[in-house]
DRENZAVEX-182313 format. One record per residue (C-alpha): z, x, y. Coordinates in Angstrom, 2 decimals. Each point is the difference from the previous one (the first is absolute). Layout:
<atoms>
> pz|px|py
> Z|X|Y
...
</atoms>
This chain:
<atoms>
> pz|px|py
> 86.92|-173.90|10.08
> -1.29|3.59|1.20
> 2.75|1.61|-1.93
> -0.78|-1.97|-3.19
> -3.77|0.55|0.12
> 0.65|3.47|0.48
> 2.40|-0.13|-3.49
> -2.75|-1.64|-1.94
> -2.96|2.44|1.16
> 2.11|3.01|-0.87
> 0.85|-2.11|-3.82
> -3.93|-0.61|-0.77
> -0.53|2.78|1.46
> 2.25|1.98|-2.76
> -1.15|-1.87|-3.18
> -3.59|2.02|-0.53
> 2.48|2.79|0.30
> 2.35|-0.92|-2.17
> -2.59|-1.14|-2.62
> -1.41|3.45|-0.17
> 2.95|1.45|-1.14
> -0.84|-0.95|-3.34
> -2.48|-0.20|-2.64
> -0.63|-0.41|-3.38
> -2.91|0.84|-2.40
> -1.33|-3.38|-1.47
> -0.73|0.38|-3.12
> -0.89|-3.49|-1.92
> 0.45|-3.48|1.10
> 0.11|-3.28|-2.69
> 0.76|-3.46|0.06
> 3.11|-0.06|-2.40
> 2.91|1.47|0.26
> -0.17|0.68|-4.21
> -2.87|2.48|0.13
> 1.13|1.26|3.15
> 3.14|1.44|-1.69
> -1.41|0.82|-2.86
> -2.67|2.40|2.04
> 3.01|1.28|2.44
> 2.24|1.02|-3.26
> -3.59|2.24|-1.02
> -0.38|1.47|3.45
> 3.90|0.74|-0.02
> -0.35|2.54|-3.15
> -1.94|2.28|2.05
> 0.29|-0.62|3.57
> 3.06|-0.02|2.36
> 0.97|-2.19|1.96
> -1.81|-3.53|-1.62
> 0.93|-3.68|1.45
> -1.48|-2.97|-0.07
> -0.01|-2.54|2.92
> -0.88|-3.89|0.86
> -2.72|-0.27|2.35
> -0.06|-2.95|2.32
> -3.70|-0.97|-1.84
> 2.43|-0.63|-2.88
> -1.55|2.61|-2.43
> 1.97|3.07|-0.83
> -0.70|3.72|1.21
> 1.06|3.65|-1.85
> 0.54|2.63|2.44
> 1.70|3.23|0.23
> 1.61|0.69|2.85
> 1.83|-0.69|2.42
> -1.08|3.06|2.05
> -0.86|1.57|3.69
> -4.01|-0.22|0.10
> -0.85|3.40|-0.25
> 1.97|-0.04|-2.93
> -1.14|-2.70|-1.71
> -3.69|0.98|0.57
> 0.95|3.39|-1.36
> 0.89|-1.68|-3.25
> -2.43|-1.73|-0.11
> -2.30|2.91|-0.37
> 2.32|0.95|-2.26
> -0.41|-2.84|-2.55
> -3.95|-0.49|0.30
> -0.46|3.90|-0.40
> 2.13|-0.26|-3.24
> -1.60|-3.11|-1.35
> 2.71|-2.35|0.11
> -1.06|-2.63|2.37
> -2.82|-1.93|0.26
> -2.86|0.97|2.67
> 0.35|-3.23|2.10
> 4.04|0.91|0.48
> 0.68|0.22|3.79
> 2.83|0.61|2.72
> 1.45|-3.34|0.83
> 2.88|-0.75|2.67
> 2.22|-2.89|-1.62
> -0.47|-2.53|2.49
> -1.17|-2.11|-2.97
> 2.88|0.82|-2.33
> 2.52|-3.15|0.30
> 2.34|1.60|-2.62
> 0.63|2.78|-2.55
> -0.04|-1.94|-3.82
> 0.13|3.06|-2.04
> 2.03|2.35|-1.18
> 1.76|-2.84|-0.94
> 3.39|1.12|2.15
> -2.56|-0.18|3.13
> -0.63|-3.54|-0.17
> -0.01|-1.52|2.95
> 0.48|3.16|2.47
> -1.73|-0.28|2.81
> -2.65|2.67|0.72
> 0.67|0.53|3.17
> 3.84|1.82|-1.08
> -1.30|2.59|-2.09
> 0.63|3.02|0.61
> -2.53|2.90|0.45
> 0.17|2.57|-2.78
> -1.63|3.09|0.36
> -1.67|0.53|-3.73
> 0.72|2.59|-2.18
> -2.93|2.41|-1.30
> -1.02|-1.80|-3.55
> -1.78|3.17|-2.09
> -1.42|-2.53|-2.38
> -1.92|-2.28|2.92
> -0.66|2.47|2.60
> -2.89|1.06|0.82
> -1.38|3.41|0.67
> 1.55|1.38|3.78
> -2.71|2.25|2.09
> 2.80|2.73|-0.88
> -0.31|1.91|-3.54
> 2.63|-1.83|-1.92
> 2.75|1.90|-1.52
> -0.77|0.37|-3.73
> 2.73|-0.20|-2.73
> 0.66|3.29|-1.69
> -1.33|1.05|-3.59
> 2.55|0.49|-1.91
> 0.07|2.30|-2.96
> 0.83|-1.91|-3.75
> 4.13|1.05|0.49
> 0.15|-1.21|3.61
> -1.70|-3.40|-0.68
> 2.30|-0.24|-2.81
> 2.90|0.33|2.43
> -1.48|-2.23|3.06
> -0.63|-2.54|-2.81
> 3.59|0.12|-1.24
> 1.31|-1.27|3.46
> -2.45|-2.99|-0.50
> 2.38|-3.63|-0.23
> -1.24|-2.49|-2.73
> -1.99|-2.23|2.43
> -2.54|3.37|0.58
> 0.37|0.60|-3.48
> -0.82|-3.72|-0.78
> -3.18|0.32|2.69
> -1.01|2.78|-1.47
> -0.62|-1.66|-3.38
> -1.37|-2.74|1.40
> -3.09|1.48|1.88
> -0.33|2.14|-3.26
> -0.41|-3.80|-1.93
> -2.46|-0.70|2.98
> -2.27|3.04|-0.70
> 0.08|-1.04|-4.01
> 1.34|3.25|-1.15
> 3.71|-1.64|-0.41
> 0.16|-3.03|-2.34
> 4.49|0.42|-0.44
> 2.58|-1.44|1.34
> 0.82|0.48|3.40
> 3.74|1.09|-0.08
> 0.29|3.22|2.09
> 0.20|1.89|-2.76
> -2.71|3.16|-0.28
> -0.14|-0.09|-3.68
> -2.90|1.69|-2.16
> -2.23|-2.62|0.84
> 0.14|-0.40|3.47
> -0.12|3.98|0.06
> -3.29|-0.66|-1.68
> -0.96|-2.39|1.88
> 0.39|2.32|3.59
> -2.16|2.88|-2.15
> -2.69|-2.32|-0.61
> 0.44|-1.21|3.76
> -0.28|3.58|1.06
> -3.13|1.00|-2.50
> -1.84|-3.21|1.76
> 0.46|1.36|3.78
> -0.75|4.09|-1.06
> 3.67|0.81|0.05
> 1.90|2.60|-2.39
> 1.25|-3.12|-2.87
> 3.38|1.53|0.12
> 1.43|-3.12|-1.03
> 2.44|0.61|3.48
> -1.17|-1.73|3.90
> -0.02|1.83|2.59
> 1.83|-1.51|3.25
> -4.00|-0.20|1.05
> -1.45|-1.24|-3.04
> 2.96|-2.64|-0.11
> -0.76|-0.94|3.59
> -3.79|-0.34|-0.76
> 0.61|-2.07|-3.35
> 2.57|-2.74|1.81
> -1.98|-0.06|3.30
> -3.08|-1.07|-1.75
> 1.34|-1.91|-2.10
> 1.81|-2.00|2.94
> -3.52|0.29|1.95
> -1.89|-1.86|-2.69
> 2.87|-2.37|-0.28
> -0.06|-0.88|3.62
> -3.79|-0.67|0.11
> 0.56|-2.41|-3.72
> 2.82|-1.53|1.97
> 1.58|-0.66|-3.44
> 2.30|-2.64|0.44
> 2.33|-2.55|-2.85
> -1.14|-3.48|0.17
> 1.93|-2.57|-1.33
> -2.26|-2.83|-0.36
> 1.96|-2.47|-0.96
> -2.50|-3.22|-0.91
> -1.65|2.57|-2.43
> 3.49|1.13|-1.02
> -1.22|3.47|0.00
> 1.93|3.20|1.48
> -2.49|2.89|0.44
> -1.11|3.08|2.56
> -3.39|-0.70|2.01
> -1.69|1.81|2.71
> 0.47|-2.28|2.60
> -1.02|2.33|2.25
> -3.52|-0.92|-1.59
> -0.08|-3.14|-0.82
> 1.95|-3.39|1.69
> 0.96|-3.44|-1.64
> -2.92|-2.42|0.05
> 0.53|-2.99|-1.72
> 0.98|-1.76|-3.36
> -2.22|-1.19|-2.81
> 1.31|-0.19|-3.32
> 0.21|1.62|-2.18
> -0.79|2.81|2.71
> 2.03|1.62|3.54
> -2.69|1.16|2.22
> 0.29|2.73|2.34
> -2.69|0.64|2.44
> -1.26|3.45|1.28
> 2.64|1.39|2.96
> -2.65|0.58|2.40
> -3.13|2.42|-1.45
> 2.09|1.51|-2.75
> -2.39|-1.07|-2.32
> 2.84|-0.89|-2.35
> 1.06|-3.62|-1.21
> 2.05|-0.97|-3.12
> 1.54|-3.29|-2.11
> 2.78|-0.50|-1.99
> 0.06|-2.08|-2.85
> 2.64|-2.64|-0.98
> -0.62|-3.20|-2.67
> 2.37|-0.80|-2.89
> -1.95|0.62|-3.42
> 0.18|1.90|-3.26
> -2.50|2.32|-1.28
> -3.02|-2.88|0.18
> 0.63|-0.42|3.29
> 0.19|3.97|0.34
> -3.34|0.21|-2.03
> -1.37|-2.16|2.00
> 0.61|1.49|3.38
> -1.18|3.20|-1.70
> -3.35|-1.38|-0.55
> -0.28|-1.73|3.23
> 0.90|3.15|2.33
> -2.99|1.34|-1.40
> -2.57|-2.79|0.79
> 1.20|0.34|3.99
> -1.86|2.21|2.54
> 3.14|2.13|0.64
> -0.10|1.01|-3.37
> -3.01|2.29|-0.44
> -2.03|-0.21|-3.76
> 0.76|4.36|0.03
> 3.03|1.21|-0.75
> 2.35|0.34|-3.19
> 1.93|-3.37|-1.13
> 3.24|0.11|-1.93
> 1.89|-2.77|-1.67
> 3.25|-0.10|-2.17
> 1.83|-3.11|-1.35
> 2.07|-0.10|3.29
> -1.61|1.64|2.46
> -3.77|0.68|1.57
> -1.55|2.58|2.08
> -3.57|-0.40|1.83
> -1.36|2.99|2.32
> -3.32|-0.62|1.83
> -2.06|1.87|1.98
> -3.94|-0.08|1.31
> -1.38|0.97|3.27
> 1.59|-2.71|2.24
> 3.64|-0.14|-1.03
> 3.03|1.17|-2.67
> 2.80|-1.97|-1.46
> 2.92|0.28|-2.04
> 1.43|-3.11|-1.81
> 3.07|0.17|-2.33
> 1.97|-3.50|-1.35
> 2.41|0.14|-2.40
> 2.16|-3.16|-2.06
> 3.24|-0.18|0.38
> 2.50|-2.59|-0.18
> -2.37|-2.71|-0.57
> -1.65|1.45|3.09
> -3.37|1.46|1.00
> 0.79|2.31|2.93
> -2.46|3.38|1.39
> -1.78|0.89|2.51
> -3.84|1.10|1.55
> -0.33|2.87|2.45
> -3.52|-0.17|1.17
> -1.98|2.60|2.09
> -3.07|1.45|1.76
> -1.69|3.39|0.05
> 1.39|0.45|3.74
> 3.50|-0.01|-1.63
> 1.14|3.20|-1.45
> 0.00|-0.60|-3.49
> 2.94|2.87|-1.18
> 2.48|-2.35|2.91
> -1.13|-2.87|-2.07
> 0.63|1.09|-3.44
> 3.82|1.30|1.47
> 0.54|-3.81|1.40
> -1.06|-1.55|-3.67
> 1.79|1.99|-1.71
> 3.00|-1.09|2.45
> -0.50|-3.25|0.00
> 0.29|-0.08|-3.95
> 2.88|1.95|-0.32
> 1.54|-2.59|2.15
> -1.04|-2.62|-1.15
> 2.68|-2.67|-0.72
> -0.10|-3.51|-1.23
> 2.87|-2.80|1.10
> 0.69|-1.39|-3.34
> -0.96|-3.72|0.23
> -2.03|-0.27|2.91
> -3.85|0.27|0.44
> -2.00|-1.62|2.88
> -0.38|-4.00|0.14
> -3.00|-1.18|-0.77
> -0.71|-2.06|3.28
> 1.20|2.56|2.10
> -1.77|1.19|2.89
> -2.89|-2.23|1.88
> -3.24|-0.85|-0.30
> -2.52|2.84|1.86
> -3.35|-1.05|1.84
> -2.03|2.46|-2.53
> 0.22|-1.46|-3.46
> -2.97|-0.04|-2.89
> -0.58|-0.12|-3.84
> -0.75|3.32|0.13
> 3.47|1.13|1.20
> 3.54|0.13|-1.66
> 3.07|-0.30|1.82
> -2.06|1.40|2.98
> -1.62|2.72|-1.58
> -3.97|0.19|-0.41
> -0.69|-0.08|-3.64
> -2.74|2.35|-1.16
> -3.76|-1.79|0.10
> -2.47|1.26|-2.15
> -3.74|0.68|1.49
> -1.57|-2.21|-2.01
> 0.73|-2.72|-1.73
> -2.30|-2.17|-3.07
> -0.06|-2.02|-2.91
> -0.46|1.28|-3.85
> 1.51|-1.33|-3.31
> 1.43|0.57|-3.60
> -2.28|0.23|-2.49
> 2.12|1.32|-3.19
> 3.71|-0.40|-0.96
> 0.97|3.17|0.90
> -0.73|-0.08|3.74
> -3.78|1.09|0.41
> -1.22|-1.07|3.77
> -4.03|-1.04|0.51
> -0.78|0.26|3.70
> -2.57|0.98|2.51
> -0.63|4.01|0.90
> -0.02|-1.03|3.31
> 2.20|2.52|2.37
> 1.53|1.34|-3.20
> -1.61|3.37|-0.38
> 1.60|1.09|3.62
> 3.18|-1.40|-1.08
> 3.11|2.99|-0.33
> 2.07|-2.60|-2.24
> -0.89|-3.31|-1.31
> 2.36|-3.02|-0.88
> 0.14|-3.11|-1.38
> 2.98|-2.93|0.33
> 2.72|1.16|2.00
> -0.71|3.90|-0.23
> -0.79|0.81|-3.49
> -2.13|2.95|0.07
> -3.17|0.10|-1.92
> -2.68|2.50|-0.77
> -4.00|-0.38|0.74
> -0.76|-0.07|-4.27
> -3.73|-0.70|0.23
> -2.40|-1.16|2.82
> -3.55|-1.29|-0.45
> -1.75|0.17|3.82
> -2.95|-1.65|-0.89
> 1.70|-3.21|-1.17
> 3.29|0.53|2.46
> 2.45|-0.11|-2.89
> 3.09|1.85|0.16
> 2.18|0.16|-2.84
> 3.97|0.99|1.05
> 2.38|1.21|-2.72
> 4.26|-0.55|0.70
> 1.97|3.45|-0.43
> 1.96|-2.27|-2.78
> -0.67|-2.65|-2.08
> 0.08|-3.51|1.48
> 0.69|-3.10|-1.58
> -2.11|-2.89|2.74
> 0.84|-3.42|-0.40
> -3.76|-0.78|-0.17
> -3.31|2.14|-0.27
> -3.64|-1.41|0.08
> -2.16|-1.77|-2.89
> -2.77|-0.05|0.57
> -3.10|-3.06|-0.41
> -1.96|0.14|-2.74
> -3.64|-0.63|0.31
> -1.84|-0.85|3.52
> 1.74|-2.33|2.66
> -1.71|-2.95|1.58
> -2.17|0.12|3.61
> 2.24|-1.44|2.44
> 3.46|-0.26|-1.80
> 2.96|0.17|2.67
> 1.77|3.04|-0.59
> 3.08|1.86|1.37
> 0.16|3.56|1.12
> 4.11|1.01|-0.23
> 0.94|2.91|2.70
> 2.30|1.39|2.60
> -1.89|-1.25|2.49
> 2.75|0.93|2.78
> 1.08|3.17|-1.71
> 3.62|0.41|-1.38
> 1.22|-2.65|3.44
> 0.37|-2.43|-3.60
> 1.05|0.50|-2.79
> -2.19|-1.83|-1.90
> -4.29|-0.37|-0.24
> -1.82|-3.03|1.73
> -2.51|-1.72|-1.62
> -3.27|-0.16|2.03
> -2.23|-2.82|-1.55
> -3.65|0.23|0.33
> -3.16|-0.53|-2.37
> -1.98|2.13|-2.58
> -3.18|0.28|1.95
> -2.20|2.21|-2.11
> 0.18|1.95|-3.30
> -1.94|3.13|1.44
> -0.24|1.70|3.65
> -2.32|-1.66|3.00
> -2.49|2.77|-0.82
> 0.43|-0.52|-4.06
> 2.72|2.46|-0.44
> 1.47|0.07|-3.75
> 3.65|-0.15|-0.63
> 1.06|-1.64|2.65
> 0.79|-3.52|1.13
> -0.81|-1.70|3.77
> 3.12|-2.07|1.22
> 0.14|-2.60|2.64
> 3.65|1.14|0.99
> 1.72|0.63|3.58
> 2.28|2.83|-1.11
> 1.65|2.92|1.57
> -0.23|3.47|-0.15
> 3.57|0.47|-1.64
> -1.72|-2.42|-3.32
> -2.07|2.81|-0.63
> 0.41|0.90|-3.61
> 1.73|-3.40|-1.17
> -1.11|-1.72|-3.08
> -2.40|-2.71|0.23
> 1.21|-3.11|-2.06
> -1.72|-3.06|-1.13
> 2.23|-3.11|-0.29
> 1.12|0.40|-3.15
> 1.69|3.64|1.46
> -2.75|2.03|-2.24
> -0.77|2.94|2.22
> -3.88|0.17|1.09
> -0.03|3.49|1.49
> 0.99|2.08|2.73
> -0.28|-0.84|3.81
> -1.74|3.14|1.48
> 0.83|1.22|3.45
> -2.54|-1.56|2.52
> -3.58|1.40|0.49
> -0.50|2.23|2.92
> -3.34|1.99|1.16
> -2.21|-1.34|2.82
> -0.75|-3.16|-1.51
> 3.15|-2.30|-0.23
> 0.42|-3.19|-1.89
> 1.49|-3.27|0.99
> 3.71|0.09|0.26
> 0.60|-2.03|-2.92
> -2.61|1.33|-2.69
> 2.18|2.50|-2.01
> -0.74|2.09|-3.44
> 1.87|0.47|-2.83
> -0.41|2.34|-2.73
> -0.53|-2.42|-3.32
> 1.66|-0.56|-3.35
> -2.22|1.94|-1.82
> -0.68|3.21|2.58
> 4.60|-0.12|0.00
> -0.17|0.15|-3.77
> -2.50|2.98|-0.81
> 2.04|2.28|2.61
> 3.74|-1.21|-1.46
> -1.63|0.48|-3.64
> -1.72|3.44|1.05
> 4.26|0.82|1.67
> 1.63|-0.58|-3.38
> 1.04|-3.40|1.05
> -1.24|-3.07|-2.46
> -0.65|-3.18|2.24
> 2.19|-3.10|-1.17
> -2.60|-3.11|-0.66
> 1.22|-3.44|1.59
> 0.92|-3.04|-2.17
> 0.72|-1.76|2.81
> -2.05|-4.07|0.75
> 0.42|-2.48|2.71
> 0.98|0.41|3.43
> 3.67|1.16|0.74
> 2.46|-1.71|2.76
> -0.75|1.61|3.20
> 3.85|1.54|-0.43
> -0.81|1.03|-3.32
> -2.72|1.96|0.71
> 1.63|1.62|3.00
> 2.84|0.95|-2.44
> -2.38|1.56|-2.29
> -1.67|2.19|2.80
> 3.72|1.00|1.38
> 0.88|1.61|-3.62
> -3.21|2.13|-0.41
> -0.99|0.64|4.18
> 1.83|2.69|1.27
> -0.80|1.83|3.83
> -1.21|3.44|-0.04
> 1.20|2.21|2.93
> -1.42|3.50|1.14
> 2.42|2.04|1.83
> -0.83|3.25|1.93
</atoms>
């Protein structure tokens, strides 16, 4: 019993030991196996040494390694110096790795039999040593000619390629240094202060690829194959993460504080449904109003930007399809990185003919509301009241209420108009549509004087744009001048809200009475449900005095109650301010 007490001390005793043989630097741990590889294959194109491993939490972990400690901590110097890992990567010992998953001829190695490797010096990830480092020689035009001839077609090929990623190389990228891509390394060299030769230096090649691999490495640039979108493209996942699914969009969330998030698009369509999208990118909040739009019969291109964020949208029909992409942003990301990625991501871009996502994929989240679109907050104006038609081309009568600080105003579902006329005394606005309209309905007006307590209606967006149609608040006709004998205006019995402001006032034949005017403020405030309205006649003279000749009612008798509301929904219309 001695003996064997004595065996098992000297095992346990052994294992701390043996433990600290190895380490590994931990780079990124997720919960499926998909993204894990899909990370691990980004890591792999610029760092040695990449495997991914099964932890006994049953997430997934990418690590480098394995390697003695002091080595691995030296690496990991290495990497964070250079960029290419993020700040919260640390030294970890694989007592949580169960297995190796990936490469994919690892699978189920155990940890614990890898071998130690002593890594190999990587010029392109390592960092500066406390030693001068030994600089590459400048070479004069013939002897960078030569040193370039001994180049093989993959440095040839890389070459090219990190002359595409500084936008001074547009070709094809076949290894061949034709006129173009000799152009393209003058224009290279003019940008950094070099001699344009047209011929790289060993250095200047060195410089070009290592960058170009740098800002790769930090983009994490990775293809995706989603297949539910059926859509084959390059993202930086080392940005960005899968979220979720809500059709017709494929969310990916921010990878940590990147800053970064993006969507891709799938829905079958043809160019309606392509319109469409086109005009509903722009009414969501990732879509700034600044920013150049473009739009051809089979493609569409929307670029935002204001003080909070940036985006990038591109969709495109093909195949019966609707397929693109939005690469959003904010000012903490470096926008010149960002630009590279779009312009990646839509070079890549690749549809899978006959597949788009389903409909009812992806589940229900806790945060849904009107005011959002496949999870996405839908731009909200500041303000939102009532006006209507009162011509057949599209003429808007409303309040000036909040209107002079507007930057843009809009009627309907964003239809810009312009502030035509205002009269402050009365609070009559008068908006004109950039083009002409053609309204279903637009206001007649009573003839002669309406009778002392006659029910009337008052049709507005009481609740803003959340409907889609006015409400009819009912009320009574209280008063043909103002509690202290004001002219031109008419005293309502009426409980309405603020958003009614500038609706018409109807009598029950759906002859339009006047204006409702915003509610009276000052130190003395009225009952909640005495309102004003600018009258008939007050409406007239300003519309008369605007070029605009007030239509006379023929209407008699009282109207259905769902008559008369379909009479105010043709001619009411809500009026939005946006700053």
């Amino acid at each position: 019993m001695r003996f064997l007490a004595t065996i098992a001390f000297v095992l346990l005793a052994a294992m701390p030991a043996a433990a600290q043989d190895r380490a590994w630097v931990q780079v990124e741990a997720h919960p499926t196996l998909r993204e894990t590889e899909e990370r691990a294959r980004a890591y792999a194109a610029t760092l040695k040494d990449v495997g991914a491993y099964r932890l006994n939490s049953g997430w997934y972990s990418i690590a480098v390694g394995p390697y003695s400690p002091p080595v691995a901590e030296a690496e990991l110097a290495r990497y964070k110096a250079a960029g290419l890992v993020p700040a919260d990567t640390f030294i970890a010992d694989g007592a949580s790795y169960e297995r190796r998953v990936w490469p994919a001829g690892a699978r189920m190695q155990d940890p614990a039999s890898e071998t130690v490797p002593t890594p190999q010096p990587d010029p392109a990830t390592a960092a500066p040593a406390a030693a001068a480092p030994v600089a590459l020689p400048d070479e004069t035009p013939l002897e960078a000619r030569r040193s370039e001839s001994r180049l093989d077609r993959q440095a040839r090929m890389e070459i090219q390629t990190a002359l595409k990623w500084e936008r001074v190389y547009s070709s094809t990228i076949d290894a061949a240094f034709g006129p173009g891509t000799r152009r393209a390394m003058a224009d290279w060299q003019s940008a950094q202060g070099y001699e344009p030769t047209g011929v790289l230096t060993s250095r200047q090649r060195a410089e070009l690829v290592d960058g170009y691999k740098a800002q790769i490495a930090r983009l994490g640039m990775t293809p995706v194959d989603e297949p539910e979108a059926g859509i084959r493209i390059e993202m930086p996942m080392g940005l960005v993460r899968f979220d979720r699914y809500e059709p017709p969009f494929v969310h990916y969330a921010s990878r940590g504080d990147s800053g970064v998030t993006a969507l891709l698009i799938s829905e079958r369509g043809d160019q309606s449904t392509l319109f469409g999208l086109y005009d509903i990118m722009q009414t969501l909040e990732i879509v700034p109003l600044e920013g150049p739009r473009e739009r051809s019969s089979r493609s569409f291109t929307l670029i935002g930007k204001n003080d909070r964020l940036q985006s990038h949208t591109y969709a495109q029909l093909t195949g019966g399809m609707v397929k693109g992409f939005s690469l959003i942003w904010t000012p903490s990301a470096d926008p010149k990185l960002m630009q590279r990625a779009v312009a990646m991501m839509k070079d890549s871009l690749d549809s899978v003919p006959n597949v788009s996502l389903d409909e009812t994929l992806g589940e229900a989240t806790a945060e849904q509301r009107a005011d959002m679109l496949s999870g996405l907050e839908v731009r909200k104006p500041d303000a939102t009241h009532s006006g209507f038609f009162v011509d057949p081309e599209g003429a808007v009568l409303t309040t000036t209420n909040g209107l002079d600080s507007c930057r843009r105003i809009t009627i309907g579902p964003e239809l810009e108009v312009t502030l035509a006329a205002t009269d402050a005394a009365q609070g009559l606005a008068l908006l004109r549509p950039g083009r002409t309209l053609a309204p279903i309905g637009f206001a007649e007006f009573a003839p002669g004087v309406p009778r002392l307590r006659s029910d009337i209606a008052v049709a507005g967006f009481s609740y803003g744009e959340v409907l889609d149609l006015p409400v009819l608040t009912y009320g009574v006709l209280a008063d043909l001048k103002g509690l202290s004998g004001e002219e031109n205006v008419e005293r309502l019995e009426l409980d309405a809200l603020p958003g009614d402001t500038g609706g018409p006032v109807l009598d029950a034949s759906g002859a339009v009475l006047g204006m409702l005017l915003a509610a009276s403020g000052g130190a003395r405030q009225l009952p909640e449900q005495v309102r004003y309205a600018a009258d008939a006649s007050a409406v007239g003279a300003f519309l008369t005095a605007n070029g605009i000749e007030p239509r006379t009612s023929s209407a008699t008798g009282a109207l259905p109650p769902a008559e008369l509301s379909r009479r105010a929904a043709d001619m009411t219309v809500p009026v939005s301010c946006w700053n």
